[in-house]
C-alpha positions in Angstrom: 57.7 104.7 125.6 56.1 108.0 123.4 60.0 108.4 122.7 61.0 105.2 121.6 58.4 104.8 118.9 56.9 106.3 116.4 53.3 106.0 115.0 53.1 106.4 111.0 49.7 106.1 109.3 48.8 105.4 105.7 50.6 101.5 105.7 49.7 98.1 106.8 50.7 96.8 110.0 53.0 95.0 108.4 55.6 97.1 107.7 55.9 98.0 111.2 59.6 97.1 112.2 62.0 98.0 115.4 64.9 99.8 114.2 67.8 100.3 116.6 68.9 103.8 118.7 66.5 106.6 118.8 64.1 108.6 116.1 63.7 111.9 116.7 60.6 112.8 114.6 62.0 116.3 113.1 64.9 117.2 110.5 67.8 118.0 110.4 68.8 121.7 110.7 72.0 120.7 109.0 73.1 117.9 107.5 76.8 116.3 106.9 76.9 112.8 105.8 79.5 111.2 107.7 81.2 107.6 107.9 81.8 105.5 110.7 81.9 106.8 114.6 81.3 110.2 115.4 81.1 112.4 118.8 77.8 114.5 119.5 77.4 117.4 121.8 74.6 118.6 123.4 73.5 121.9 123.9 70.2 123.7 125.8 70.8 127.4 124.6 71.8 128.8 121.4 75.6 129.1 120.0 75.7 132.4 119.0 77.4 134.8 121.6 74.8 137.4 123.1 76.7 140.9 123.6 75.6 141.2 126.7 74.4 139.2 130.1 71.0 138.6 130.3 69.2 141.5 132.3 72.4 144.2 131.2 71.6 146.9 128.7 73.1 147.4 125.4 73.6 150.7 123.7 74.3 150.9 119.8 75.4 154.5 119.0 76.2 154.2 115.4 75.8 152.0 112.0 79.8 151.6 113.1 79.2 150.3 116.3 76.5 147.7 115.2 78.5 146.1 112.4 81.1 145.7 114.3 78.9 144.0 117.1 77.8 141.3 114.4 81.5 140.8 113.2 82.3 140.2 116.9 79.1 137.3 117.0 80.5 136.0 113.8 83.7 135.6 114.6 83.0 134.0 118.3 80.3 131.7 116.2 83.1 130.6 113.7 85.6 129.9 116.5 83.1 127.8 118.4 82.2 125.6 115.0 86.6 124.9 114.5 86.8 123.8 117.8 84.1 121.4 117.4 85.9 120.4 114.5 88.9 119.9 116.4 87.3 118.2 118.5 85.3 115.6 116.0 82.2 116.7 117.0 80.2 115.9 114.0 77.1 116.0 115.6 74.9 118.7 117.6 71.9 117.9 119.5 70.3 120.9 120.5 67.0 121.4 122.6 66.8 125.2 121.6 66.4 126.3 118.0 69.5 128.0 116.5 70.4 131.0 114.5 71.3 130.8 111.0 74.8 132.0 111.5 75.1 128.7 113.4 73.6 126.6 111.0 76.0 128.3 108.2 79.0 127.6 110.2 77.6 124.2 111.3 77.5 123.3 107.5 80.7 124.9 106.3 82.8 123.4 109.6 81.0 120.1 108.9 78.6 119.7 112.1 75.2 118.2 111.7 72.7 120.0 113.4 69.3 118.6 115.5 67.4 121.3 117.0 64.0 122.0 119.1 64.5 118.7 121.2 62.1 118.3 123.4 63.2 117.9 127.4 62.1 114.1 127.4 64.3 113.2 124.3 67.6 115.4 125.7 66.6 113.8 129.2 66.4 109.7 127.5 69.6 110.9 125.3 71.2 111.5 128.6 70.1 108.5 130.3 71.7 106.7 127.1 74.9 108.5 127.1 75.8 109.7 130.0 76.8 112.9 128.8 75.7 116.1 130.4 74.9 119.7 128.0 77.7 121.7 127.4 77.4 125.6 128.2 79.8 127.0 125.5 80.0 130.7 127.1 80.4 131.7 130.7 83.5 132.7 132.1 85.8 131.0 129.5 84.3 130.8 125.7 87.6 128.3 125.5 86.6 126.0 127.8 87.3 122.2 127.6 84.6 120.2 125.4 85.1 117.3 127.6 81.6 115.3 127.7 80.6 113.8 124.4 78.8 111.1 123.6 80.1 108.4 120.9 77.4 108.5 118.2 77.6 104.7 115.8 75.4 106.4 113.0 73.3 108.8 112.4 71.2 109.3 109.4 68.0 110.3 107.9 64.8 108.4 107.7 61.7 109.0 105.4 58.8 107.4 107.7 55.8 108.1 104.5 56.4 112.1 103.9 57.9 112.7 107.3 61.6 113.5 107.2 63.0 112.4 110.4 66.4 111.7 112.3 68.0 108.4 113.0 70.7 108.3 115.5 72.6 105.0 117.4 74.2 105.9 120.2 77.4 103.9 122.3 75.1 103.7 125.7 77.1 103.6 128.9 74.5 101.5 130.4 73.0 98.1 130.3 70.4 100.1 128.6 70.2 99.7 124.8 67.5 102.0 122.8 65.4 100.7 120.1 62.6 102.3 118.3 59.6 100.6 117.2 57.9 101.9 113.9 54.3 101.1 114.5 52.5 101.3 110.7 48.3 101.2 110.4 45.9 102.1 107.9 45.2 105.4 110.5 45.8 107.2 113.5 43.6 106.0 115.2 44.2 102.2 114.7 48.0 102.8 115.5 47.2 104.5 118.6 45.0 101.5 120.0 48.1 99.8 119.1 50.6 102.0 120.3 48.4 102.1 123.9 48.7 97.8 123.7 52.1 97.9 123.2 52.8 100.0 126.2 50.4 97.9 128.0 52.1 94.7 127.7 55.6 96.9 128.4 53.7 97.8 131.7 52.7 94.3 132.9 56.6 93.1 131.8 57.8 95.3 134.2 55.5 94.8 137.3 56.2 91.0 136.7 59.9 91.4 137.1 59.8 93.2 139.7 57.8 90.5 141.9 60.2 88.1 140.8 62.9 90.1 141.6 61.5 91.1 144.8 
């Protein structure tokens, strides 16, 4: 329930509405209107190349050596970002935060970025898609981006001052997401509201469950 609604003080109850798919309460890191269907990926680590593996030394001996390690990240970053293109993913949902060669190349390759996801929204985006994270280097920076999930919009949303990020998704499941914008005058009121809502969720499910029992 605390991700599939979103409390926003400062209006009258009744301009709380359920809006379909998901809100994730955050901006976007990059943003490229697009029309239509779309595929997402989603990621848990960043997209830019490390020179090493994690626990392994490395050395810089010269000005030389160090540019040429951050035209090396560059280029991998910018090769990552065309095959996304190729691919049509215009969307990336990300649970860590991402450097801004990324973001550049997310922009410029025309990717749409959502970072700093918290493990319960990747974990109830799963649950919707079906899709698993993709691990862009390991043994094979080329390898197949074969699970995406099928993205119906995605958009942003002004909720008062807060910028935030609206997103439908093509769910695999019987399960179909909406989002309930719950409005008050303050926090306070929309929380007692918020805990009522969840409440009456709570009693919905123990009573279909004895019935299906």
């Amino acid at each position: 329930f605390a991700e599939l609604h979103a409390a926003v003080p400062g209006l009258p109850l009744e301009s709380s509405r359920v809006l379909p798919g998901i809100v994730l309460r955050r901006d976007f890191a990059a943003y490229c209107p697009t029309a239509g269907e779309l595929r997402a990926l989603l990621v848990t680590e960043s997209l830019q190349p490390a020179l090493t593996d994690p626990g392994v030394e490395f050395v810089v001996e010269s000005e030389g050596q160090y540019q040429a390690s951050l035209r090396w990240i560059t280029r991998r970053t910018e090769a990552l970002m065309k095959r996304l293109q190729s691919n049509n993913v215009k969307l990336l949902l990300s649970s860590a935060k991402q450097e801004e060669v990324v973001i550049y190349y997310a922009k410029l390759y025309g990717v749409s970025v959502v970072e700093c996801l918290s493990p319960e929204e990747m974990a109830l985006i799963r649950e919707i898609t079906g899709v698993s994270p993709y691990a862009p280097f390991g043994d094979s920076t080329d390898r197949e981006i074969s699970e995406t999930a099928v993205v119906t919009f995605c958009q942003p949303l002004l909720l008062v001052s807060k910028r935030c990020v609206h997103i439908g998704f093509s769910s695999v499941c019987a399960f179909q997401p909406h989002c309930l914008i719950l409005c008050g005058p303050v926090d306070g009121v929309n929380e007692q509201h918020a805990a009522a809502v969840q409440e009456a969720f709570t009693m919905l499910q123990h009573l279909f469950k004895a019935v299906d029992q």
